[in-house]
py3Dmol code that shows the C-alpha trace and the ligand (Angstrom):
import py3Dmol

protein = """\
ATOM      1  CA  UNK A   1     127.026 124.299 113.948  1.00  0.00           C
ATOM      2  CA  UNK A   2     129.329 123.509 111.074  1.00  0.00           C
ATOM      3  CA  UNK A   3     129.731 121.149 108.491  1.00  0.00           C
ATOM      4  CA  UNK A   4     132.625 118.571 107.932  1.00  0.00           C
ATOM      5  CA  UNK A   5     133.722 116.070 105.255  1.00  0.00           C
ATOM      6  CA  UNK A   6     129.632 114.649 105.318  1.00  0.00           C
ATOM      7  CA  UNK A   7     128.721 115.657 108.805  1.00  0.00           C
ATOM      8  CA  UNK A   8     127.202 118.807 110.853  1.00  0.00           C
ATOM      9  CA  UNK A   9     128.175 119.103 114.112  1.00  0.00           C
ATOM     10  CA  UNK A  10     129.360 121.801 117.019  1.00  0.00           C
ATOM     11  CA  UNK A  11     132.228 123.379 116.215  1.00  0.00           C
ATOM     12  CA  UNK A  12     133.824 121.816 119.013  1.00  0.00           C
ATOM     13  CA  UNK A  13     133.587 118.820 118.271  1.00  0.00           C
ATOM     14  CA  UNK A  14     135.308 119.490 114.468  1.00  0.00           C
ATOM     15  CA  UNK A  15     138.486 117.959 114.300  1.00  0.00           C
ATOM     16  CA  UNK A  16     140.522 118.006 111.078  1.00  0.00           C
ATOM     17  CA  UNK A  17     144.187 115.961 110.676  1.00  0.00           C
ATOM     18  CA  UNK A  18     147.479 117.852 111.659  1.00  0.00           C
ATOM     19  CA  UNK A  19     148.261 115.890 107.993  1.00  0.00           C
ATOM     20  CA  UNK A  20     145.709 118.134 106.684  1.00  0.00           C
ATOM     21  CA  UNK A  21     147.444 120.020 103.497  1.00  0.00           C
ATOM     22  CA  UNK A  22     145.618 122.839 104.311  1.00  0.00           C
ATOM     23  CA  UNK A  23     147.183 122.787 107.100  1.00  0.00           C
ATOM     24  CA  UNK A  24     150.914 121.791 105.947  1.00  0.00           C
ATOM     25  CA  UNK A  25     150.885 123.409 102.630  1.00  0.00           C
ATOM     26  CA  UNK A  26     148.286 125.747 102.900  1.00  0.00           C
ATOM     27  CA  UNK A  27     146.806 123.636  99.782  1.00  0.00           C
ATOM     28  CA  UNK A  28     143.562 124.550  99.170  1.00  0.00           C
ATOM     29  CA  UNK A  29     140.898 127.402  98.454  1.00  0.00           C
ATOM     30  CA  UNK A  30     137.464 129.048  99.666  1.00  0.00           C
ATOM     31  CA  UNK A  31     134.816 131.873  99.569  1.00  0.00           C
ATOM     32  CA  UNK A  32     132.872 133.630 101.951  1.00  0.00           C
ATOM     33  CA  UNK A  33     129.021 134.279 101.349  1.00  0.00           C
ATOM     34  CA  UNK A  34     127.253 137.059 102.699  1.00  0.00           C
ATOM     35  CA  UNK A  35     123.652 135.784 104.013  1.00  0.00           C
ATOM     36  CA  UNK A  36     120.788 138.434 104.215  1.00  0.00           C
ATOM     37  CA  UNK A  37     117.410 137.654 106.099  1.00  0.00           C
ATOM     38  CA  UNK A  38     118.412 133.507 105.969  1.00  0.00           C
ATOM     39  CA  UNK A  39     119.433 134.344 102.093  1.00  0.00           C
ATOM     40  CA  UNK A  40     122.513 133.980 100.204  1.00  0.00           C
ATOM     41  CA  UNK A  41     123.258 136.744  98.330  1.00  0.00           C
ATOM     42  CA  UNK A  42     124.821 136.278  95.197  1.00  0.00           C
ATOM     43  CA  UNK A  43     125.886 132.481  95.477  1.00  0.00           C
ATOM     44  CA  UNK A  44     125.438 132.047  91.633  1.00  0.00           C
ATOM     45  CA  UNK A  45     128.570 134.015  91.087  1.00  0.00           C
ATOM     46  CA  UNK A  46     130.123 133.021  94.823  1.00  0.00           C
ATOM     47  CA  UNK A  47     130.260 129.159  93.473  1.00  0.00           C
ATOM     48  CA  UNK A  48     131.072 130.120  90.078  1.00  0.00           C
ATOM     49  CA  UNK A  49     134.334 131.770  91.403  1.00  0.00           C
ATOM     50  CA  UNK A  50     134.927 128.652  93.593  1.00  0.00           C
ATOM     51  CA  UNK A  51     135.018 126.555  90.664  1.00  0.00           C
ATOM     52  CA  UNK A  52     137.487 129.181  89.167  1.00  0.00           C
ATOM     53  CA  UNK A  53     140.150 128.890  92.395  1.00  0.00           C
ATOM     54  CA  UNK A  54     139.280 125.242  92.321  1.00  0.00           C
ATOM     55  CA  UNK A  55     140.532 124.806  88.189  1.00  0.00           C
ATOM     56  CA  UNK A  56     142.867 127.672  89.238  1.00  0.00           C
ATOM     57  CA  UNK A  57     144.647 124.992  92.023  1.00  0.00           C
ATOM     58  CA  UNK A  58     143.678 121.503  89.856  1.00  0.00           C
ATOM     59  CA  UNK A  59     141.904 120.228  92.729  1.00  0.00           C
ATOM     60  CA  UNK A  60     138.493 118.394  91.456  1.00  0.00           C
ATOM     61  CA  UNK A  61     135.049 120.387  93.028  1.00  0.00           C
ATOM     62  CA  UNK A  62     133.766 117.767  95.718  1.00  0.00           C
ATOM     63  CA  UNK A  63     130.216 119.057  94.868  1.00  0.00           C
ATOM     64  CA  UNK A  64     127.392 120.094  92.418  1.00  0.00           C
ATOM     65  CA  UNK A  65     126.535 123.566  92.318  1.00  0.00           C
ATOM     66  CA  UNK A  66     122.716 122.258  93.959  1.00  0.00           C
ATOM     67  CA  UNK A  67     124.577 120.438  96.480  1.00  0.00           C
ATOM     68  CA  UNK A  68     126.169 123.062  97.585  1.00  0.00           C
ATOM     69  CA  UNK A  69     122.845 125.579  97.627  1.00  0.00           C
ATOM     70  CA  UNK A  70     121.562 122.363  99.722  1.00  0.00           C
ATOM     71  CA  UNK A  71     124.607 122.114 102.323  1.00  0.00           C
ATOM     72  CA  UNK A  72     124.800 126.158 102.542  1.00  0.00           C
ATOM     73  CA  UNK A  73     120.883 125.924 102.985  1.00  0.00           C
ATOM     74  CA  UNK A  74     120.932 123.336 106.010  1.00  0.00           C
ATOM     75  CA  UNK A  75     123.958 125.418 107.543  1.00  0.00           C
ATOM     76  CA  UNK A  76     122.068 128.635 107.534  1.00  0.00           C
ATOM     77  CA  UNK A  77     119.155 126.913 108.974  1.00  0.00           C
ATOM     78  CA  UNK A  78     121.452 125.469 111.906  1.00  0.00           C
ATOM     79  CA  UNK A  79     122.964 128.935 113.146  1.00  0.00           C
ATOM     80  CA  UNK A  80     121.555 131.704 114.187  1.00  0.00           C
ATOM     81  CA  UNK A  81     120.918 135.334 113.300  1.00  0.00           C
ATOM     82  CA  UNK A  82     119.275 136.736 109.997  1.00  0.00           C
ATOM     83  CA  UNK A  83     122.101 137.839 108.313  1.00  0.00           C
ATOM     84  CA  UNK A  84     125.026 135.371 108.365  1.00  0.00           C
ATOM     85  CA  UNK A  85     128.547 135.578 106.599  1.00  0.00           C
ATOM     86  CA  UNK A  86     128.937 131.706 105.525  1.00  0.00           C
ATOM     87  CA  UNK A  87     132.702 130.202 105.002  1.00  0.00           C
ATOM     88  CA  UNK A  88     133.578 127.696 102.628  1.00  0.00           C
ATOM     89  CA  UNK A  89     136.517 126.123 102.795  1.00  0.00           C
ATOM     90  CA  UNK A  90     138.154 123.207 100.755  1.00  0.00           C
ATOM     91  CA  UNK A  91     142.058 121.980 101.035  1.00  0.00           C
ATOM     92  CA  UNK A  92     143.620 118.531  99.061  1.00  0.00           C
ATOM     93  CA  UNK A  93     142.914 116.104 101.969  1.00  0.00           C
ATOM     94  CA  UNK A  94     145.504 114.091 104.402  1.00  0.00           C
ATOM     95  CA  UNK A  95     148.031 112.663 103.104  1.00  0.00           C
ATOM     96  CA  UNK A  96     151.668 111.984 104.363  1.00  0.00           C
ATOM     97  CA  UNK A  97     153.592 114.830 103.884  1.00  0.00           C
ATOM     98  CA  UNK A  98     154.761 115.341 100.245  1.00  0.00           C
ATOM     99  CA  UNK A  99     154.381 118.066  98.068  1.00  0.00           C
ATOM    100  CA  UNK A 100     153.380 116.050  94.942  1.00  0.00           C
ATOM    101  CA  UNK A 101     148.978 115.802  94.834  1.00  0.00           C
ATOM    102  CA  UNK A 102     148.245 113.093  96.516  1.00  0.00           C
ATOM    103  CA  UNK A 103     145.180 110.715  95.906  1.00  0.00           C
ATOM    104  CA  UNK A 104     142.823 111.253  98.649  1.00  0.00           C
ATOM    105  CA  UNK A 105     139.487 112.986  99.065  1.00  0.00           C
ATOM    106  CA  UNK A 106     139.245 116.457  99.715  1.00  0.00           C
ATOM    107  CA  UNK A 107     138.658 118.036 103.148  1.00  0.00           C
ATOM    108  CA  UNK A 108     135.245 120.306 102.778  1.00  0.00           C
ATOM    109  CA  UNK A 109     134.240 122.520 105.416  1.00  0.00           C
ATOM    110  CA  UNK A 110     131.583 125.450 105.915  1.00  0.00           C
ATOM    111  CA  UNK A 111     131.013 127.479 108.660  1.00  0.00           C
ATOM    112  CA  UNK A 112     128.743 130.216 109.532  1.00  0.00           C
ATOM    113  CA  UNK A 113     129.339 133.498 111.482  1.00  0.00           C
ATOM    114  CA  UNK A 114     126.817 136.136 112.331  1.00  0.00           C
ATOM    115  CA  UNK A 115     127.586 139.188 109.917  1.00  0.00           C
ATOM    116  CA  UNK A 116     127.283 142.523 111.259  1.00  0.00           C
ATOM    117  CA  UNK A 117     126.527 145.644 108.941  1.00  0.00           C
ATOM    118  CA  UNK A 118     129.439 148.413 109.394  1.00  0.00           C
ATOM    119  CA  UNK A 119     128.492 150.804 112.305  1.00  0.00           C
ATOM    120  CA  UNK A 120     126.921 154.075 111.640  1.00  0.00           C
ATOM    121  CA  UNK A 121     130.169 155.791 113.472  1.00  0.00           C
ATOM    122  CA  UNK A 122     132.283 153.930 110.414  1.00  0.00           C
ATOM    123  CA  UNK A 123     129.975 154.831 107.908  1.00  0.00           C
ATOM    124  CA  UNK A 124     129.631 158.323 108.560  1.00  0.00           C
ATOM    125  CA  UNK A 125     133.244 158.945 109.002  1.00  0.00           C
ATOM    126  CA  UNK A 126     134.630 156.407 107.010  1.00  0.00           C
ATOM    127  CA  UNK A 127     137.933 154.206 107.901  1.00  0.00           C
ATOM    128  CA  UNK A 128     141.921 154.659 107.303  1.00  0.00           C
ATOM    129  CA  UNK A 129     144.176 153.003 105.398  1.00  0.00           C
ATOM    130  CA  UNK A 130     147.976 152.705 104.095  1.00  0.00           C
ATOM    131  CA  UNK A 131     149.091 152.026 101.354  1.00  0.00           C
ATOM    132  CA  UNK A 132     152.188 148.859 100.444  1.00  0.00           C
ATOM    133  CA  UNK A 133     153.784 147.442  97.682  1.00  0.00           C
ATOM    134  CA  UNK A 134     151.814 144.476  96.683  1.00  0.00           C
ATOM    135  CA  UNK A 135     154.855 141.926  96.845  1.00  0.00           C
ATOM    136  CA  UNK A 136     151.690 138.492  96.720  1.00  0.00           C
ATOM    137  CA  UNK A 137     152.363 136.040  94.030  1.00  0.00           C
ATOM    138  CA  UNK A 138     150.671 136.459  90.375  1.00  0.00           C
ATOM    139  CA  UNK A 139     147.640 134.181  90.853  1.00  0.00           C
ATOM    140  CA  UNK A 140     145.749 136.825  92.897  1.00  0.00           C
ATOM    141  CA  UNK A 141     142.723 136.393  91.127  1.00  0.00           C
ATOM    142  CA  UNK A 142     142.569 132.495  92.921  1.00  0.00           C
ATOM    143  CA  UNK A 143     141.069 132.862  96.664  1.00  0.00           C
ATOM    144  CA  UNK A 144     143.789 130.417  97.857  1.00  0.00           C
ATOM    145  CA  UNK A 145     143.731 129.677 101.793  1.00  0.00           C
ATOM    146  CA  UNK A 146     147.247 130.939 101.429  1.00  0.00           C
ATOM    147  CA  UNK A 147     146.800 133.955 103.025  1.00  0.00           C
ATOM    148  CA  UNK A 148     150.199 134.734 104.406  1.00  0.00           C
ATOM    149  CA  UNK A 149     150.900 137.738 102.083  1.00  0.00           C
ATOM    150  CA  UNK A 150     147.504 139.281 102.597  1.00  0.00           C
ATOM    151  CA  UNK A 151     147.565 138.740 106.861  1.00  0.00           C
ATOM    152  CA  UNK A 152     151.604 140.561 106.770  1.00  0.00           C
ATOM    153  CA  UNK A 153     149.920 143.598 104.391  1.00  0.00           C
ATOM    154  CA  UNK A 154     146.956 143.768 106.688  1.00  0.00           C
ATOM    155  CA  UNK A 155     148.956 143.873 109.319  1.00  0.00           C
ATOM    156  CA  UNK A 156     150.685 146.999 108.167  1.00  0.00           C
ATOM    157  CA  UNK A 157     147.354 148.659 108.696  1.00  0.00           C
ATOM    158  CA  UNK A 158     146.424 147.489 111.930  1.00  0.00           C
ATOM    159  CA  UNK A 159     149.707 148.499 113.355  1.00  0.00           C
ATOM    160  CA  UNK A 160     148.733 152.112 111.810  1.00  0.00           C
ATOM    161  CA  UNK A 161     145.415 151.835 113.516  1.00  0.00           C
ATOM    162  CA  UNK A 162     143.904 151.502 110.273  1.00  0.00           C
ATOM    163  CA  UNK A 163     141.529 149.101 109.102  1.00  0.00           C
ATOM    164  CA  UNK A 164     142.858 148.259 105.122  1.00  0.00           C
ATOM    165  CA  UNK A 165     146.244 148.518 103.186  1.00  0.00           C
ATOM    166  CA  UNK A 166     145.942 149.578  99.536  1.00  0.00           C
ATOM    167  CA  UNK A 167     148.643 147.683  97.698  1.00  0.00           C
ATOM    168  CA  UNK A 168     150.491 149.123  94.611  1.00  0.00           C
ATOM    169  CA  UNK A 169     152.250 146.516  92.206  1.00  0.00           C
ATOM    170  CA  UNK A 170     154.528 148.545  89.543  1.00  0.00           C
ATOM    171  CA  UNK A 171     153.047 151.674  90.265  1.00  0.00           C
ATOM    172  CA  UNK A 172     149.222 150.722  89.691  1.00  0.00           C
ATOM    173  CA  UNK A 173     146.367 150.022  92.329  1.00  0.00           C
ATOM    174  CA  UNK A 174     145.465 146.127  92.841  1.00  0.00           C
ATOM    175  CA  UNK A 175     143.455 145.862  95.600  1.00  0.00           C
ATOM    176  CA  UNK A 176     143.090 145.715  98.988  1.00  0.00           C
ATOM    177  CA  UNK A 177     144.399 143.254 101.921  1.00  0.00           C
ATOM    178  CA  UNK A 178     140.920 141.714 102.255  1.00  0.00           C
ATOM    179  CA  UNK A 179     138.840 143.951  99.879  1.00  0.00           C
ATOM    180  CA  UNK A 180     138.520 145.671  96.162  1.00  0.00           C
ATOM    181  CA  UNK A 181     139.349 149.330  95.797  1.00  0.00           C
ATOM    182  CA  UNK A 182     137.342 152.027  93.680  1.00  0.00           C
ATOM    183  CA  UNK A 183     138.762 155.468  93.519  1.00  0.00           C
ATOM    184  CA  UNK A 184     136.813 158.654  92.451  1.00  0.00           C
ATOM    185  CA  UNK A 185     139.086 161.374  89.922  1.00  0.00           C
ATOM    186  CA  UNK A 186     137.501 164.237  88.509  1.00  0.00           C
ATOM    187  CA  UNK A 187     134.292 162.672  89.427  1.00  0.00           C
ATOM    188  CA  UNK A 188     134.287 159.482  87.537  1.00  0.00           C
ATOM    189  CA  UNK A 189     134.193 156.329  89.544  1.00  0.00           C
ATOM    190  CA  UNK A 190     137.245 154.152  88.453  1.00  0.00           C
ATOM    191  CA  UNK A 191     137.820 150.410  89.440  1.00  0.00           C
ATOM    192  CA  UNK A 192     141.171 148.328  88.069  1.00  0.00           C
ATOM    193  CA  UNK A 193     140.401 145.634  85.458  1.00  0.00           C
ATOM    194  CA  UNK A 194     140.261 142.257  86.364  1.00  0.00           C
ATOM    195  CA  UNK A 195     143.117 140.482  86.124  1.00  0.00           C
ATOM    196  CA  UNK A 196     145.209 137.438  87.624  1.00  0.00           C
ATOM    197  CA  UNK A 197     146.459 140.394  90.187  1.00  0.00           C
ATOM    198  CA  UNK A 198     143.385 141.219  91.769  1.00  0.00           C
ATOM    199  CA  UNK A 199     140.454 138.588  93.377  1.00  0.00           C
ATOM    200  CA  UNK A 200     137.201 139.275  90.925  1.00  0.00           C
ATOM    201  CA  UNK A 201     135.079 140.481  93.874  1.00  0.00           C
ATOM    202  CA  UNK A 202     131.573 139.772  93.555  1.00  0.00           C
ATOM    203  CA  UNK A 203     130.951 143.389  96.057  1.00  0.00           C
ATOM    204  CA  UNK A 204     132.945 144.734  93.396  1.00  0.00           C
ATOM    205  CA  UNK A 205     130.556 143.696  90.645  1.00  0.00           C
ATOM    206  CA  UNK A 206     127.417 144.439  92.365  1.00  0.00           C
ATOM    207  CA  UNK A 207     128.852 148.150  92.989  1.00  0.00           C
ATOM    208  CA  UNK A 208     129.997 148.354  88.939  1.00  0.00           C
ATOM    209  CA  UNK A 209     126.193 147.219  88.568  1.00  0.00           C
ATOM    210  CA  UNK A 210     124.857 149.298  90.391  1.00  0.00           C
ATOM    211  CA  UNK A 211     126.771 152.305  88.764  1.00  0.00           C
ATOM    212  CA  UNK A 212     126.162 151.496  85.610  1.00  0.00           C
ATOM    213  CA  UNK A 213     121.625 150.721  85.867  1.00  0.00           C
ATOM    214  CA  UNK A 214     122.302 154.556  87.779  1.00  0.00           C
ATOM    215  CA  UNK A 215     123.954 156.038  85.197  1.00  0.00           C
ATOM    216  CA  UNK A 216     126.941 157.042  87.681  1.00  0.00           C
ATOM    217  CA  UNK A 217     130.169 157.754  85.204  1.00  0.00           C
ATOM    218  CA  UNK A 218     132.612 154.997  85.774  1.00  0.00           C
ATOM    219  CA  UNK A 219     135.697 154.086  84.230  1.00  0.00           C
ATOM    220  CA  UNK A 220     137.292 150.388  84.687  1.00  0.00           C
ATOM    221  CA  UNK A 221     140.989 151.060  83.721  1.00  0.00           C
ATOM    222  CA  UNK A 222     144.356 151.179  85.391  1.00  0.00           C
ATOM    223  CA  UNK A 223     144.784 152.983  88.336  1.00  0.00           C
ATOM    224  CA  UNK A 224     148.328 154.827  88.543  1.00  0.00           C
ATOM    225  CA  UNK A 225     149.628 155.648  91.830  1.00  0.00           C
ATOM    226  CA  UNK A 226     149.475 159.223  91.661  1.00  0.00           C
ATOM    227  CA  UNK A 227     145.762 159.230  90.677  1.00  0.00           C
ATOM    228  CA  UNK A 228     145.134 157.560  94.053  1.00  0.00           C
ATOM    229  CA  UNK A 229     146.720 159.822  95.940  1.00  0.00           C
ATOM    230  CA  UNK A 230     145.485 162.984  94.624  1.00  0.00           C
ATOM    231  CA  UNK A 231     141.467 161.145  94.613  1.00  0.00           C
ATOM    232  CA  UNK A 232     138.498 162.729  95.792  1.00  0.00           C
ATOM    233  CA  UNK A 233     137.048 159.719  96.918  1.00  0.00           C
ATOM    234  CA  UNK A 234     138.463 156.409  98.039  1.00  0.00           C
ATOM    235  CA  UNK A 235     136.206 152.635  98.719  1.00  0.00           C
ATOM    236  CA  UNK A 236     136.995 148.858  99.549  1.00  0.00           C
ATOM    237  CA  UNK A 237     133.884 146.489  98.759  1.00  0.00           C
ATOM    238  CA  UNK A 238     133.981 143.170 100.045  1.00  0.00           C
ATOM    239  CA  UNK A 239     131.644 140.446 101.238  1.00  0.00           C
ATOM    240  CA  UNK A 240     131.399 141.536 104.998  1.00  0.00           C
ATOM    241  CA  UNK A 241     132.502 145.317 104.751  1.00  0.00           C
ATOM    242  CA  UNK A 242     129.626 145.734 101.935  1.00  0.00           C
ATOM    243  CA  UNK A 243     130.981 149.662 101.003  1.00  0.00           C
ATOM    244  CA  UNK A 244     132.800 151.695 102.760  1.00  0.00           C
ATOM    245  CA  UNK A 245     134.482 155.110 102.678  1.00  0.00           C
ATOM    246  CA  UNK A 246     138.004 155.359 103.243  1.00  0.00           C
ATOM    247  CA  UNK A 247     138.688 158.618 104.377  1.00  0.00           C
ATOM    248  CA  UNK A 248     142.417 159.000 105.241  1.00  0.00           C
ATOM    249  CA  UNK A 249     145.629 157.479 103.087  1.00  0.00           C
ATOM    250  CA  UNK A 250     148.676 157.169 104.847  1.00  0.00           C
ATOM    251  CA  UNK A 251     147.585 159.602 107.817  1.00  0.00           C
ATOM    252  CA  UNK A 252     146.471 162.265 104.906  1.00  0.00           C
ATOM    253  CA  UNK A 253     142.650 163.371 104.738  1.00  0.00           C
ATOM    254  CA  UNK A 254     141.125 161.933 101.121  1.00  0.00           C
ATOM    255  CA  UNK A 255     139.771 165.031  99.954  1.00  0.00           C
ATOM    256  CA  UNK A 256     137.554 166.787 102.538  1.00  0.00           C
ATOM    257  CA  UNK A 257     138.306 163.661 104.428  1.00  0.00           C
ATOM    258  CA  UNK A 258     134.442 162.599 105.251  1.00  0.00           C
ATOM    259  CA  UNK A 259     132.948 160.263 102.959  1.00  0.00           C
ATOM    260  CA  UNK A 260     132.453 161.780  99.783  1.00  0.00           C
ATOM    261  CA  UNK A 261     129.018 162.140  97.865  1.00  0.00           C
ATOM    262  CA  UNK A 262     129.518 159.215  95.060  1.00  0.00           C
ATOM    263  CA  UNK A 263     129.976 156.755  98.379  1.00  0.00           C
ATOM    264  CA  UNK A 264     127.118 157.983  99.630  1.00  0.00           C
ATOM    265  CA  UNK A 265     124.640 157.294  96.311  1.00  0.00           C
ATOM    266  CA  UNK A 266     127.000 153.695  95.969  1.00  0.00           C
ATOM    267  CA  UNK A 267     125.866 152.743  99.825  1.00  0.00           C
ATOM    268  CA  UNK A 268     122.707 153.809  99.050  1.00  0.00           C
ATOM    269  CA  UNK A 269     121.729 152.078  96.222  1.00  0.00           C
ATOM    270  CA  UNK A 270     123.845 149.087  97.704  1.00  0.00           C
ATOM    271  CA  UNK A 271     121.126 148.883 100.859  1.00  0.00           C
ATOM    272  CA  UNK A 272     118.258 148.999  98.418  1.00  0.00           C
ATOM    273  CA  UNK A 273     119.571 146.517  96.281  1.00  0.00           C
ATOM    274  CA  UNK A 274     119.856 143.992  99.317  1.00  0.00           C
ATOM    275  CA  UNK A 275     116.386 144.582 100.131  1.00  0.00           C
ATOM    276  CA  UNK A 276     115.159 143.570  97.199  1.00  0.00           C
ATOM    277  CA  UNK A 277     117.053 140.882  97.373  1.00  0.00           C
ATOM    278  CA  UNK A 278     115.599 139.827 100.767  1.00  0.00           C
ATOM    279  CA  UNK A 279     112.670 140.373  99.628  1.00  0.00           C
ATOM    280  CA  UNK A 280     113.241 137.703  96.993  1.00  0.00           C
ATOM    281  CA  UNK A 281     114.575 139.164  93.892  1.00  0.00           C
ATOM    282  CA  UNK A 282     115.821 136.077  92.034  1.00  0.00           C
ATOM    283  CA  UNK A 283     118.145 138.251  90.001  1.00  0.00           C
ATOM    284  CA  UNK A 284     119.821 138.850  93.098  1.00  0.00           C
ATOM    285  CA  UNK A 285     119.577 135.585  94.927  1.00  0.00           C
TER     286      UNK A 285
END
"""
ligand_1 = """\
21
LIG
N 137.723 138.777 101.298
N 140.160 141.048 97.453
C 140.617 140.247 98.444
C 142.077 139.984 98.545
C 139.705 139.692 99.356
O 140.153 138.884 100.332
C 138.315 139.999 99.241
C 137.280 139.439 100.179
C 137.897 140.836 98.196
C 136.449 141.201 97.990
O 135.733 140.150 97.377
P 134.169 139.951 97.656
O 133.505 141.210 97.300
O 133.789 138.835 96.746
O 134.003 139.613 99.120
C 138.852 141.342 97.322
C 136.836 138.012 102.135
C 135.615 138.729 102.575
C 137.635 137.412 103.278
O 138.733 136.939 103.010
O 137.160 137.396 104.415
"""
view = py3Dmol.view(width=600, height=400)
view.addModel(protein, "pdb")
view.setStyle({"model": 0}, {"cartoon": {"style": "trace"}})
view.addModel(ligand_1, "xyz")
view.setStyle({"model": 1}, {"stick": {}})
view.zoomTo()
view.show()
């Protein structure tokens, strides 16, 4: 089941305009929620960053924060599976094709997908990636259904047979394609500031969190190129991929090349901190 524009229904039977600027312009924005045992996790902050691509793109938020909770709430309750990774998506609405805004309601729409932990194979040997020049626009810190940029530098990887692309703008880390990146040097954990060139991950928060209330040494500064090639320790975070190792950079081993010991406290800590939180934390609902 999904919802559209008022109404839940089979995804079959969802039918959206060919008008659709999300469709002609790519106009519009969205966020993906993890769901744990029929729970959101984290969707104070997930909305809260909504509202920031929403402001970030002018376009007016269709909904309440509550009315939201309520519409995620029913969707959850119409799919199936415990843990669920729930979509959000909102473009500018049909209107005849012109670039200036028109004055039309928004298009809303929200599906859910079941969300599968990463294997044990992945997290025991941890994934590949390569690494590109981050050549997205300046606004990376919107989550814009744009996604052109990020589905060409993903592609890189895939075509590598790995599974993320690191991207390097002026010689410092961003991100990822689809995730955030944490590097370990001389054993201190180090994540890039926040800034318009990177998406504020909410994964990425939890794990800063969770180093911090574990008195793991972390660092959030600039991350120069060479530092991430010569790291003992390489992660992406993200919504679906939770933590995970990454283990080989451009078809070199990351130090001994298995998943190093600060990924394995992080994944750790990140599994207990999602039980409390399915076991009803509110801190972490
Ligand atoms: N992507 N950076 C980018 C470019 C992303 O697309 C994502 C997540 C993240 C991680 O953010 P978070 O921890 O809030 O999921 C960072 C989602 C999962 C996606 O597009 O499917």
């Amino acid at each position: 089941m999904i919802y559209l524009n008022g109404q839940f229904m089979p995804l079959d039977q969802a039918c959206v305009s060919v008008l659709d600027r999300g469709f002609i312009f790519g106009d519009g924005v969205y966020e993906v929620i993890p769901v744990y045992s029929r729970r959101p996790f984290r969707v104070v902050e997930h909305l809260h960053r909504l509202q920031h691509s929403l402001d970030g793109i002018r376009l007016k938020n269709p909904h309440t924060n509550n009315e939201w909770r309520q519409l995620i709430a029913q969707l959850i309750e119409q799919n199936p599976g415990e843990d669920q990774s729930v979509y959000l998506h909102i473009t500018r609405g049909v209107a005849k094709r012109d670039h200036a805004f028109p004055d039309v309601p928004p298009t809303v729409f929200i599906m859910s997908s079941p969300l599968l932990p990463p294997s044990a194979e992945l997290l025991e040997n941890g994934v590949k990636a390569v690494t590109a020049n981050d050549n997205r626009w300046v606004r990376c810190d919107i989550k814009s259904i744009s996604l052109l940029p990020n589905v060409l530098l993903r592609q890189l990887a895939t075509d590598a047979e790995a599974s993320e692309t690191i991207l390097i703008r002026d010689g410092y880390l961003t991100e990822g394609s689809a995730s955030n990146i944490f590097v370990v040097k001389n054993q201190v954990l180090l994540a890039p500031p926040k800034s318009h060139l990177m998406l504020p991950g909410i994964t990425y928060d939890v794990t800063l969190e969770l180093a911090a209330s574990n008195s793991i040494i972390h660092e959030v500064r600039e991350i120069a190129e060479d530092e991430l090639f010569g790291a003992e320790e390489i992660m992406l975070t993200s919504s679906t991929r939770e933590i995970m190792a990454i283990t080989h950079l451009n078809g070199k081993a990351v130090g001994s090349g298995n998943p190093g010991p600060k990924f394995r406290q992080l994944h750790q800590l990140y599994q207990q901190y999602k039980a409390t939180h399915m076991r009803g934390n509110p801190s972490a609902q």
